[in-house]
C-alpha positions in Angstrom: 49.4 16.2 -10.0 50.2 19.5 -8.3 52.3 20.4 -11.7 48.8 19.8 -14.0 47.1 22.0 -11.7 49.5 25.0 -11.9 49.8 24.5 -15.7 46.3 25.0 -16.0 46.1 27.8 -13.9 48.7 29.6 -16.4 47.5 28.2 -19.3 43.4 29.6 -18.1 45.8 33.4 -16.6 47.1 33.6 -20.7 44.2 33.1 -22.2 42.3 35.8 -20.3 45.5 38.0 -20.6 45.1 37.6 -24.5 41.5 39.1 -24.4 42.6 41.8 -22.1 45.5 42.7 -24.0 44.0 42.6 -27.3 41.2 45.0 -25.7 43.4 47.3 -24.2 45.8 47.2 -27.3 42.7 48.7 -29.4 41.6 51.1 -27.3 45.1 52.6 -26.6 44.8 56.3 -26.7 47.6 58.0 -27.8 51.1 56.7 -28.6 52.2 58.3 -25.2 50.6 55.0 -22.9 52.7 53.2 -22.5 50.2 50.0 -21.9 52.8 47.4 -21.4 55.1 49.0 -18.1 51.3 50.0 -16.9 50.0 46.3 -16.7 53.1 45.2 -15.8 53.3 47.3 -12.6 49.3 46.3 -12.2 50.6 42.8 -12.2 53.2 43.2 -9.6 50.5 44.6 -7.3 48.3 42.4 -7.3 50.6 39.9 -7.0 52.0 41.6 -3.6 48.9 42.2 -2.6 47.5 38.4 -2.4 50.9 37.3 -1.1 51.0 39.6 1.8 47.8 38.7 2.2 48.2 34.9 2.4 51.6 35.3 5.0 49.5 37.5 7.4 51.6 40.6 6.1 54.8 38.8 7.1 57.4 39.7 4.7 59.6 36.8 4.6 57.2 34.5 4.0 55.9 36.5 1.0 58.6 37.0 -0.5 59.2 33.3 -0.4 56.0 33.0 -2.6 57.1 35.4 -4.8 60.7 34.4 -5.1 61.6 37.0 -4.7 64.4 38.5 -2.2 62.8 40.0 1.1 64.6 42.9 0.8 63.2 43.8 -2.6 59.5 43.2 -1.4 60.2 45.3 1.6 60.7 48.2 -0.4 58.2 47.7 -2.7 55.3 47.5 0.2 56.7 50.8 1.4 56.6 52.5 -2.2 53.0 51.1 -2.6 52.0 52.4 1.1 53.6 55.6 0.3 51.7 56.0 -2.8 48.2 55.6 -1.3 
């Protein structure tokens, strides 16, 4: 049941990323943007974002949802802090 649930939220995440992409994709400047490393590292934020969010800003447990190694987060919250 859990399983159904996630595959819809992907399934609902690609089709919104298809209009988005197909948007940005026409509206792309100049050949210089380079649109995919751009989203990508959008992505990643927002990602970090809701997951420190949802472990009260503990670490560990965020980069549990993730999956990603704690280490790895760590620096990446401190790159993101540093760039604000």
């Amino acid at each position: 049941m859990v399983d159904n649930k996630i595959n819809e939220y992907y399934k609902h995440v690609e089709v919104k990323l298809e209009d988005i992409v197909d948007n940005l994709l026409k509206s792309k400047v100049n050949d210089h943007d380079n649109i995919l490393m751009n989203v990508q590292n959008l992505i990643e934020k927002v990602f970090i974002r809701s997951a420190m969010k949802l472990s009260g800003n503990n670490v560990s447990k965020a980069s549990k949802l993730l999956g990603i190694n704690r280490n790895t987060l760590s620096k990446k919250v401190k790159e993101e802090r540093s760039n604000r």
